[in-house]
DOFI-45072 format. One line per field, with one value per atom (N, C-alpha, C, O, CB): residue number from 1; residue in three letters; chain; atom name; x, y, z. Coordinates in Angstrom, 3 decimals, padded with zeros to 6 digits. Atoms other than C-alpha are relative to their C-alpha. Last residue first. Glycine has a CB too. Layout:
<recs>
num: [NUM	...]
residuo: [ALA	...]
cadena: [A	...]
atomo: [CA	...]
X: [X	...]
Y: [Y	...]
Z: [Z	...]
</recs>
This chain:
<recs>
num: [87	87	87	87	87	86	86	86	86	86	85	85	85	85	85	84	84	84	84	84	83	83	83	83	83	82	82	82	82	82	81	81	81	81	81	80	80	80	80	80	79	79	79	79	79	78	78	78	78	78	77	77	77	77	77	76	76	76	76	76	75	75	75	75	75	74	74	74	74	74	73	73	73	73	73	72	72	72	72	72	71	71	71	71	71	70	70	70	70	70	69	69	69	69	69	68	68	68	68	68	67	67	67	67	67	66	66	66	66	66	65	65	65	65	65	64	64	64	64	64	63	63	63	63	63	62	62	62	62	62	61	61	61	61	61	60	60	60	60	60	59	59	59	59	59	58	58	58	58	58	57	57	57	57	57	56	56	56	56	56	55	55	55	55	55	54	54	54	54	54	53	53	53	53	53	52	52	52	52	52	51	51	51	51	51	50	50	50	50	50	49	49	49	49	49	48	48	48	48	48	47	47	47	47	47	46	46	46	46	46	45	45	45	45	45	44	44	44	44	44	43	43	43	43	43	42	42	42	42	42	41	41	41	41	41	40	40	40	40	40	39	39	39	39	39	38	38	38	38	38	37	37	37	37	37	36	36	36	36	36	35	35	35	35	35	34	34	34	34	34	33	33	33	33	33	32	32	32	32	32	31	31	31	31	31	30	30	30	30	30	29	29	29	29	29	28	28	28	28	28	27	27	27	27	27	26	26	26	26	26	25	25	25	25	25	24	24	24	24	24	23	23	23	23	23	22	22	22	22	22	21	21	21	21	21	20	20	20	20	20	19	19	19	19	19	18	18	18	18	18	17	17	17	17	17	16	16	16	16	16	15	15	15	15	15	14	14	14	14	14	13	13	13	13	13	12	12	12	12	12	11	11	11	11	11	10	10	10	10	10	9	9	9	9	9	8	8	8	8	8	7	7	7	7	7	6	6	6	6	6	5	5	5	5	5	4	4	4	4	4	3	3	3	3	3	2	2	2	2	2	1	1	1	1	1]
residuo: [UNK	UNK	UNK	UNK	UNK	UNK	UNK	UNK	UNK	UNK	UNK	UNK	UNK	UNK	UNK	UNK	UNK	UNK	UNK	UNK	UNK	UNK	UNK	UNK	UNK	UNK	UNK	UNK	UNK	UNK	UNK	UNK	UNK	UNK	UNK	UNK	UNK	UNK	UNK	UNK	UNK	UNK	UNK	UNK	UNK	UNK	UNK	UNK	UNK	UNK	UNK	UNK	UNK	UNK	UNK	UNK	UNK	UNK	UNK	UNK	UNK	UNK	UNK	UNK	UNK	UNK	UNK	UNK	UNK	UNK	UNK	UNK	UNK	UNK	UNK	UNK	UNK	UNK	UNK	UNK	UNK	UNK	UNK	UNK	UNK	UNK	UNK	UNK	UNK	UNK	UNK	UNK	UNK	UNK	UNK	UNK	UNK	UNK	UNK	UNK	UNK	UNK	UNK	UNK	UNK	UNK	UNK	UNK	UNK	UNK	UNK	UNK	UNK	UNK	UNK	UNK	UNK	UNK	UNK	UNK	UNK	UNK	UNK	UNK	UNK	UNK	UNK	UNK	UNK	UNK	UNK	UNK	UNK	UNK	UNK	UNK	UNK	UNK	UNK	UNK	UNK	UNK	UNK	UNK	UNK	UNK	UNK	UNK	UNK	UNK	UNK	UNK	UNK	UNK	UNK	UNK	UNK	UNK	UNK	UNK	UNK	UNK	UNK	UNK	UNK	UNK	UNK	UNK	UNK	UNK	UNK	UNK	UNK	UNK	UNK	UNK	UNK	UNK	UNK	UNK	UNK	UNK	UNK	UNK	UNK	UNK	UNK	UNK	UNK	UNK	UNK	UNK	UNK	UNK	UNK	UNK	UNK	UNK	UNK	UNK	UNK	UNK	UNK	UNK	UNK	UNK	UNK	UNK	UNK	UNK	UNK	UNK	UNK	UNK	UNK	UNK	UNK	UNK	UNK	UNK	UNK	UNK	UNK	UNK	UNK	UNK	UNK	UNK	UNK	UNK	UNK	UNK	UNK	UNK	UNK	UNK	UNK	UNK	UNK	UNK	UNK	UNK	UNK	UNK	UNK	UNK	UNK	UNK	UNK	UNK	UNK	UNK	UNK	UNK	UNK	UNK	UNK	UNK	UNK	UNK	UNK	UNK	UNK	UNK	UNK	UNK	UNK	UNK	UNK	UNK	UNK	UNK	UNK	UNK	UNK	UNK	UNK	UNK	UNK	UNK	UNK	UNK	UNK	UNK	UNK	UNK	UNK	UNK	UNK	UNK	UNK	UNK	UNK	UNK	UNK	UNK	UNK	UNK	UNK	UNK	UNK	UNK	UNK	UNK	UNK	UNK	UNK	UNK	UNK	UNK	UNK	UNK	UNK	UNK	UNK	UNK	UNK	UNK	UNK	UNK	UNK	UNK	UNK	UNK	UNK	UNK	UNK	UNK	UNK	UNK	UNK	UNK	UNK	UNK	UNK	UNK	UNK	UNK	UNK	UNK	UNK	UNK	UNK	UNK	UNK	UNK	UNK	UNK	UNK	UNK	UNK	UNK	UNK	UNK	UNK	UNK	UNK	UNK	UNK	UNK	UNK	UNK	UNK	UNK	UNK	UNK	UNK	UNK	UNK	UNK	UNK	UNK	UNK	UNK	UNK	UNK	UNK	UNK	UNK	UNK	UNK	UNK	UNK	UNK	UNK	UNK	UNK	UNK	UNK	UNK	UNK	UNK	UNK	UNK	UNK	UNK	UNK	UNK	UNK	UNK	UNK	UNK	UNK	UNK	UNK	UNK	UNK	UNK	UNK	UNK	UNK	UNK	UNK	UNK	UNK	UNK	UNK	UNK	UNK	UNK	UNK	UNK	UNK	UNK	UNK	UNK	UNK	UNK	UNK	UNK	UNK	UNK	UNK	UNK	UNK]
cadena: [A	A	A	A	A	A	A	A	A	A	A	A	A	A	A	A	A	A	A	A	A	A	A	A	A	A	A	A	A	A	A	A	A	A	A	A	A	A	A	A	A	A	A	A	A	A	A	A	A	A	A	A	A	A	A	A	A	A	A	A	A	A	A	A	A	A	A	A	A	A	A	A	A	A	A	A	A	A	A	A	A	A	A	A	A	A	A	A	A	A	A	A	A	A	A	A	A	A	A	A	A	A	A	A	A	A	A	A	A	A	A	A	A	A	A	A	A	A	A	A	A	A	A	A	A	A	A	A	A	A	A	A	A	A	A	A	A	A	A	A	A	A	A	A	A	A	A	A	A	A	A	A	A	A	A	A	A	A	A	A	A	A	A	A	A	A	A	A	A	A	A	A	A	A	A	A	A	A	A	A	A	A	A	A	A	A	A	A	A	A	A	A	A	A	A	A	A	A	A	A	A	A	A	A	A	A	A	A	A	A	A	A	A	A	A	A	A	A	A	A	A	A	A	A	A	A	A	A	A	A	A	A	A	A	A	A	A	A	A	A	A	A	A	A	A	A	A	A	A	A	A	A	A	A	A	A	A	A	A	A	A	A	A	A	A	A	A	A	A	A	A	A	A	A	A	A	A	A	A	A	A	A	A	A	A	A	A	A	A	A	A	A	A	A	A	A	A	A	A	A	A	A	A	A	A	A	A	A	A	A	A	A	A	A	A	A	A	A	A	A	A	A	A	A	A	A	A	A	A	A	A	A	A	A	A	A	A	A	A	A	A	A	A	A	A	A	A	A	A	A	A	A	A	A	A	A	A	A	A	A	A	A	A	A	A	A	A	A	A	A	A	A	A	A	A	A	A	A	A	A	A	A	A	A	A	A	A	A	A	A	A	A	A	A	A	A	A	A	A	A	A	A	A	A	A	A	A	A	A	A	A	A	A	A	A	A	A	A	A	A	A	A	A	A	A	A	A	A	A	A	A	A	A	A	A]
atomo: [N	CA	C	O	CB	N	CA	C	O	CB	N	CA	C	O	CB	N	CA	C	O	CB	N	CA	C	O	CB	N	CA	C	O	CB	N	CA	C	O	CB	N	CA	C	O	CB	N	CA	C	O	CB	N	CA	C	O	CB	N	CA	C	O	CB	N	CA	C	O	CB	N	CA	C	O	CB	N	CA	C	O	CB	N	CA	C	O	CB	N	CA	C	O	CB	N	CA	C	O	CB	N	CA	C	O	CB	N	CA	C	O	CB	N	CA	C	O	CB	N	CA	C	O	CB	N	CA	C	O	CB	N	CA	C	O	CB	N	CA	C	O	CB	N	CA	C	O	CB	N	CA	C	O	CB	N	CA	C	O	CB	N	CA	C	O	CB	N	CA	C	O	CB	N	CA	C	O	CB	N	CA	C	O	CB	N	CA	C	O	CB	N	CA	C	O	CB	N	CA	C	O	CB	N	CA	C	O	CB	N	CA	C	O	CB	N	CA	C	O	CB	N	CA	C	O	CB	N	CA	C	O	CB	N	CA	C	O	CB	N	CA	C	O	CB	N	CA	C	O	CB	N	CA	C	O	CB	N	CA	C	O	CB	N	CA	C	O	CB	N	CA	C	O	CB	N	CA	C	O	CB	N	CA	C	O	CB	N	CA	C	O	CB	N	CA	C	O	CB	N	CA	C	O	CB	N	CA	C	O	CB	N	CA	C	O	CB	N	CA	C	O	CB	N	CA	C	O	CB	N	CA	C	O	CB	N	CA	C	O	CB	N	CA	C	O	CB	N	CA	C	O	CB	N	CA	C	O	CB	N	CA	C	O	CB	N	CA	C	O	CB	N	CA	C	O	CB	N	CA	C	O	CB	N	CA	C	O	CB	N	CA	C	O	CB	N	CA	C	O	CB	N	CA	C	O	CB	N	CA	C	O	CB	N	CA	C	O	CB	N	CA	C	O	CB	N	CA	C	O	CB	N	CA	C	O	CB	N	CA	C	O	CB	N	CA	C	O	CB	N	CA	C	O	CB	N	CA	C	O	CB	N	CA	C	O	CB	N	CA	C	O	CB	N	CA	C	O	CB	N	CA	C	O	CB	N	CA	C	O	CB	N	CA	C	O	CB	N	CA	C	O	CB	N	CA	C	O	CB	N	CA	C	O	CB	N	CA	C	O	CB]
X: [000.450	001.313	-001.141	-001.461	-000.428	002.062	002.118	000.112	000.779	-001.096	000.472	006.233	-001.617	-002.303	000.629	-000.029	006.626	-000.835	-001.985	-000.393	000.922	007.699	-000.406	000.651	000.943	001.447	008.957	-000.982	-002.040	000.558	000.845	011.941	-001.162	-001.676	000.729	000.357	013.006	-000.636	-001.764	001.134	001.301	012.390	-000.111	-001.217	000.287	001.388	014.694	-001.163	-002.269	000.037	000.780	017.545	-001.386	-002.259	001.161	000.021	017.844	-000.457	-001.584	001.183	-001.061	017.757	-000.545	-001.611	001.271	-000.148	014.928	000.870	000.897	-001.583	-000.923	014.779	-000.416	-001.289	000.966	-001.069	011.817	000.747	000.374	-000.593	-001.049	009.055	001.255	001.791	000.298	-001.822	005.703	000.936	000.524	000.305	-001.080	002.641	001.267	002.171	-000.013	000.308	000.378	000.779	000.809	000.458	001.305	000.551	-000.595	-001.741	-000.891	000.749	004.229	-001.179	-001.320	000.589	000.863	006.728	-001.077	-001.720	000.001	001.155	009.606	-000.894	-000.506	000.010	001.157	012.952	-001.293	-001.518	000.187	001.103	014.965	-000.510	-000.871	-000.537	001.523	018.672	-001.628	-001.606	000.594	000.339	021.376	-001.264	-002.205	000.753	000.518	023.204	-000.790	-000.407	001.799	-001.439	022.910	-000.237	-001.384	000.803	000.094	019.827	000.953	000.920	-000.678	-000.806	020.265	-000.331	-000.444	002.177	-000.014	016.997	001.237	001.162	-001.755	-000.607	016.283	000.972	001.839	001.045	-001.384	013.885	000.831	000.647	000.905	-000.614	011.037	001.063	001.598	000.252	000.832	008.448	000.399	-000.133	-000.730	000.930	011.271	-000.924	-000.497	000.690	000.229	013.866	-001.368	-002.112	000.210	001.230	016.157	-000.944	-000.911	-000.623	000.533	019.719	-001.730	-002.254	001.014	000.951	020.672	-000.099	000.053	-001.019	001.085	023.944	-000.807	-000.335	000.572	000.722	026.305	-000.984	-001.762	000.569	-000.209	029.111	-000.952	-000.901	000.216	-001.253	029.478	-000.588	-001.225	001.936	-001.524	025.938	000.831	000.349	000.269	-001.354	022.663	000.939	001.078	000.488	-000.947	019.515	001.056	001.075	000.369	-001.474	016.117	001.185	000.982	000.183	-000.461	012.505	001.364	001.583	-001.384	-001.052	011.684	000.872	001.918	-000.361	-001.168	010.005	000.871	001.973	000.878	-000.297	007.071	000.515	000.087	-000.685	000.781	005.598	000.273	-000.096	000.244	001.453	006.374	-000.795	-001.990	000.011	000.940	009.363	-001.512	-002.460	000.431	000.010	011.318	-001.179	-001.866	000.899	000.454	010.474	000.044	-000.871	000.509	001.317	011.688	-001.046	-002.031	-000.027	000.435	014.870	-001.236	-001.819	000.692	000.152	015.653	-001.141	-002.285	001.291	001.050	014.734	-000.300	-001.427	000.040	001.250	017.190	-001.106	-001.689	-000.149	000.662	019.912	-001.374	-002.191	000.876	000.882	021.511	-001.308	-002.305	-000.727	001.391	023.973	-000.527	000.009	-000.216	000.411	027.481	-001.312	-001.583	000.824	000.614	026.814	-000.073	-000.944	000.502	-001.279	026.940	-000.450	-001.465	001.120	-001.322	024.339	001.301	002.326	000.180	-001.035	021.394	001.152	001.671	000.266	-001.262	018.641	001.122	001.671	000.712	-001.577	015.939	000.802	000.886	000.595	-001.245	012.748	001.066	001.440	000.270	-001.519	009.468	000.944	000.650	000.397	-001.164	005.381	001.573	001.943	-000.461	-000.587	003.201	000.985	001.624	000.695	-001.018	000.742	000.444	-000.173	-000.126	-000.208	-000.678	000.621	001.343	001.223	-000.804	-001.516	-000.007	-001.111	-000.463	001.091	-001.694	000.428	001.607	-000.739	000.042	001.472	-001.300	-001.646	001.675	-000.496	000.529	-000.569	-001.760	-000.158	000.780	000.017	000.803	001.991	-000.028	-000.576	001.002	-000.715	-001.940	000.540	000.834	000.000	000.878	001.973	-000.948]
Y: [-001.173	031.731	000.621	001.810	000.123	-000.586	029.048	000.932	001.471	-000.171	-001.298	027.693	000.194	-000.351	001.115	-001.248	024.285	001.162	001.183	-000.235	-001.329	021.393	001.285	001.832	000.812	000.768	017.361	001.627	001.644	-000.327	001.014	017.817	-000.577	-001.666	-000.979	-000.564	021.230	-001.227	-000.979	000.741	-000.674	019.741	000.800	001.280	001.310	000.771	016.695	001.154	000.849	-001.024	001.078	018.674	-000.762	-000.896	-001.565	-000.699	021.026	-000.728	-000.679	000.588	-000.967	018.690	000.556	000.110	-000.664	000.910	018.077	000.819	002.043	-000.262	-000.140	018.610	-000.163	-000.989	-000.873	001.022	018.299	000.935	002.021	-001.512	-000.241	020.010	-000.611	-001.039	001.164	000.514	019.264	000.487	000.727	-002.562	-000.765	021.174	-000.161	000.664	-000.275	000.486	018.183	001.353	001.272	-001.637	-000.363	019.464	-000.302	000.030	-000.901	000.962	019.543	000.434	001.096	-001.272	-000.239	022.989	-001.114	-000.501	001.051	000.209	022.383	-000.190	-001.174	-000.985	000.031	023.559	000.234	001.195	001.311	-000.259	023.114	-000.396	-001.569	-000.142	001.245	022.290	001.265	002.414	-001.280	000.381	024.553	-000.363	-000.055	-000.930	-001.528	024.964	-000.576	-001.616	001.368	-000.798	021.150	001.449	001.763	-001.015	-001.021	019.941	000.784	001.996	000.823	-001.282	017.082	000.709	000.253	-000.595	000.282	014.635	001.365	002.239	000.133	-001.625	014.091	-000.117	-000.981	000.982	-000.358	011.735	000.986	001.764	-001.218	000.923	010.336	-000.174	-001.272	-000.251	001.172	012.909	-001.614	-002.507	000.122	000.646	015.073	-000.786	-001.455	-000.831	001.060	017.176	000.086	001.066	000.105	-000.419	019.086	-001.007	-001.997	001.016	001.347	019.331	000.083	000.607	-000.377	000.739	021.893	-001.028	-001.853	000.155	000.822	022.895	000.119	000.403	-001.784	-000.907	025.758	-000.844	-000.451	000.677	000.015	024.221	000.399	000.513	-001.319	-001.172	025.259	-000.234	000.739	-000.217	001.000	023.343	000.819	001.902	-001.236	-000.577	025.066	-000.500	-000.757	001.670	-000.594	023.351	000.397	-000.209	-000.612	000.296	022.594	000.492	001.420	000.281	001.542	022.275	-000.540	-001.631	-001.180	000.063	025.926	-000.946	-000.763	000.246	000.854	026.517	-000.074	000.467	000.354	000.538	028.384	-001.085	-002.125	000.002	001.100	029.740	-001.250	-002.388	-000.339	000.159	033.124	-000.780	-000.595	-000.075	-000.863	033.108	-000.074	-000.268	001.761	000.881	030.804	-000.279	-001.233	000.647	001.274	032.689	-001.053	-001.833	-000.436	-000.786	035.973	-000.924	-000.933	000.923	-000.485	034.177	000.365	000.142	001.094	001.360	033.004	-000.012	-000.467	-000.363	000.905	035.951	-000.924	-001.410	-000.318	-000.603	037.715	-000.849	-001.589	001.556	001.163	035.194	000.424	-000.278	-000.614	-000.811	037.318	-001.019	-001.595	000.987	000.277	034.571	001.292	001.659	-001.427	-001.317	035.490	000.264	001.422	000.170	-001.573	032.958	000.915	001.725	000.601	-000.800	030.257	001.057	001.741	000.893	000.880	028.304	000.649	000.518	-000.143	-000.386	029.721	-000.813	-001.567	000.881	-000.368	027.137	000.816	000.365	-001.273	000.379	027.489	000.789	001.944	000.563	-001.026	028.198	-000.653	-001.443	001.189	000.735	026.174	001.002	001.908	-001.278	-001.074	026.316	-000.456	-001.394	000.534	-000.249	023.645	001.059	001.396	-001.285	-000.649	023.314	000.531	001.114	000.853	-000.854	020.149	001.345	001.327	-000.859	-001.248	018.402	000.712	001.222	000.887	-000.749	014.782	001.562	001.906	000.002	-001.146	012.983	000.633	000.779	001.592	-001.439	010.223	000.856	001.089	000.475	-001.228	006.886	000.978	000.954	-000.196	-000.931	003.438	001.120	001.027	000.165	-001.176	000.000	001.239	001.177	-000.002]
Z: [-000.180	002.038	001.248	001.256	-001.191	-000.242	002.672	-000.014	000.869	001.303	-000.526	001.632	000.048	-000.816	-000.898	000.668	000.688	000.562	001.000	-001.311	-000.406	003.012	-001.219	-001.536	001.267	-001.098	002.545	-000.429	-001.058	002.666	000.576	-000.127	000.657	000.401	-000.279	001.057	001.387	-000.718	-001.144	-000.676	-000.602	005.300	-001.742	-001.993	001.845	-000.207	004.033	000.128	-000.317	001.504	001.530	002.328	000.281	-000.576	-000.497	000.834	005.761	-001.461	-001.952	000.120	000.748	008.331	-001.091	-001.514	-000.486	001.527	010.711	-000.885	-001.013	-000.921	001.018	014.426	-001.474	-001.741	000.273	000.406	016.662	-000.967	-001.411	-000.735	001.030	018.054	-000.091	000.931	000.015	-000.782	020.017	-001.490	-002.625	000.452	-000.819	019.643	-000.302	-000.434	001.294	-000.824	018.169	001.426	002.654	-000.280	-000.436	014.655	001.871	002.173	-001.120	000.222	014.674	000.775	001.804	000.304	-000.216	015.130	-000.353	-001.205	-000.397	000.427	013.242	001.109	001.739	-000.861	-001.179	014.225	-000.843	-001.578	001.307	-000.224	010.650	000.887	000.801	-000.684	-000.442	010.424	000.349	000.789	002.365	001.232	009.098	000.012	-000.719	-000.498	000.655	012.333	-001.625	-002.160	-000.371	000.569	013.956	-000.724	-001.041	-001.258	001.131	015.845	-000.683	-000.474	000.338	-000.060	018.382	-002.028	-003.166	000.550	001.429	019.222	000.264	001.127	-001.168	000.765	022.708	-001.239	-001.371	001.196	-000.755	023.361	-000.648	-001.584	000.159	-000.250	020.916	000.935	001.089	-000.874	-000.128	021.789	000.116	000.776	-001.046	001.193	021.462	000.456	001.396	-001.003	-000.825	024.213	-000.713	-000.688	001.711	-000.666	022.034	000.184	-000.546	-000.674	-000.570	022.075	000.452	001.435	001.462	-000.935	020.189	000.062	-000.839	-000.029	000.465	018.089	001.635	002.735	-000.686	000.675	018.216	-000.217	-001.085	-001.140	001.759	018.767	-000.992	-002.216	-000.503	000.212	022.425	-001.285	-001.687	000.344	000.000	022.871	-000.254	-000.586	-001.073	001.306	023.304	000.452	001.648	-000.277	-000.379	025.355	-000.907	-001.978	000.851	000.369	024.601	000.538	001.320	-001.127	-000.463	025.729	-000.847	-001.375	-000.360	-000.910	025.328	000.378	000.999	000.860	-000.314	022.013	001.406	001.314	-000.964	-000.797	022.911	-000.227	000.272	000.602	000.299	019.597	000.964	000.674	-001.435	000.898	019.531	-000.012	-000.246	-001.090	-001.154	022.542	-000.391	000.370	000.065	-001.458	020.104	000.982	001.348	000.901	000.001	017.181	001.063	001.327	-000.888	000.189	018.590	-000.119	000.619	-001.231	-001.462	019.712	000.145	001.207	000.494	-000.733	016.478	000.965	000.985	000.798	000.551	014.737	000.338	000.255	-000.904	-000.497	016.877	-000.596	000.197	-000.403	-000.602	016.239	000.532	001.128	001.148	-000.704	013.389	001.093	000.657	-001.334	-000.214	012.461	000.784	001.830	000.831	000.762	013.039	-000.606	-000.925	-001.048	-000.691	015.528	-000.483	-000.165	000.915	-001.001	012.715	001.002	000.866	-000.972	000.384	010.321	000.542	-000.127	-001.678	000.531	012.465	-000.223	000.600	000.569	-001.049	012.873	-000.482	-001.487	000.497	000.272	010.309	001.173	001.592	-001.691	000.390	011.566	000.016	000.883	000.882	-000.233	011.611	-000.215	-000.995	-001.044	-000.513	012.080	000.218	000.924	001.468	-001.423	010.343	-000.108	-001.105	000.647	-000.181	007.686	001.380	002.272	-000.790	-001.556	007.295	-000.446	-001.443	001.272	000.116	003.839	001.204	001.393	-001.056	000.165	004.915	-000.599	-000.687	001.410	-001.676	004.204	-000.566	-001.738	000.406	000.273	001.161	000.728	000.929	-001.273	-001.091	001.632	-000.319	-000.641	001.811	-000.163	-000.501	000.518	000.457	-000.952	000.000	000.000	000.000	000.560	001.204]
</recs>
């Protein structure tokens, strides 16, 4: 059998790819949509605490926002071959 994702649209921001990164947006988004359930690493990555456990998020990567609340990781090539922009 085959299935195809519902159409959802969910809330997400790309993780800054360095500190030179303007992180305000981050931060703004964070606060917006009550991301809190993570922590920052020297290297610039998260650790963030998932439905499945804690999942790490590297710069690049997409915080996604799922229909249920919860949020997770997902890299960059997967969330462009999964997501398209809403207007």
């Amino acid at each position: 059998m085959k299935y195809r994702k519902k159409p959802v649209v969910i809330e997400a921001i790309r993780l800054p790819l360095s500190s030179d990164d303007n992180l305000e947006d981050f931060h703004a988004w964070c606060r917006l949509v009550g991301f809190e359930n993570f922590t920052s690493e020297r290297d610039e990555t998260l650790s963030i605490e998932t439905l499945e456990g804690t999942m790490l998020a590297n710069p690049g990567d997409w915080i996604i926002r799922g229909v249920a609340g919860e949020f997770y990781p997902c890299q960059d090539s997967i969330f462009k071959a999964t997501y398209d922009a809403v207007e």
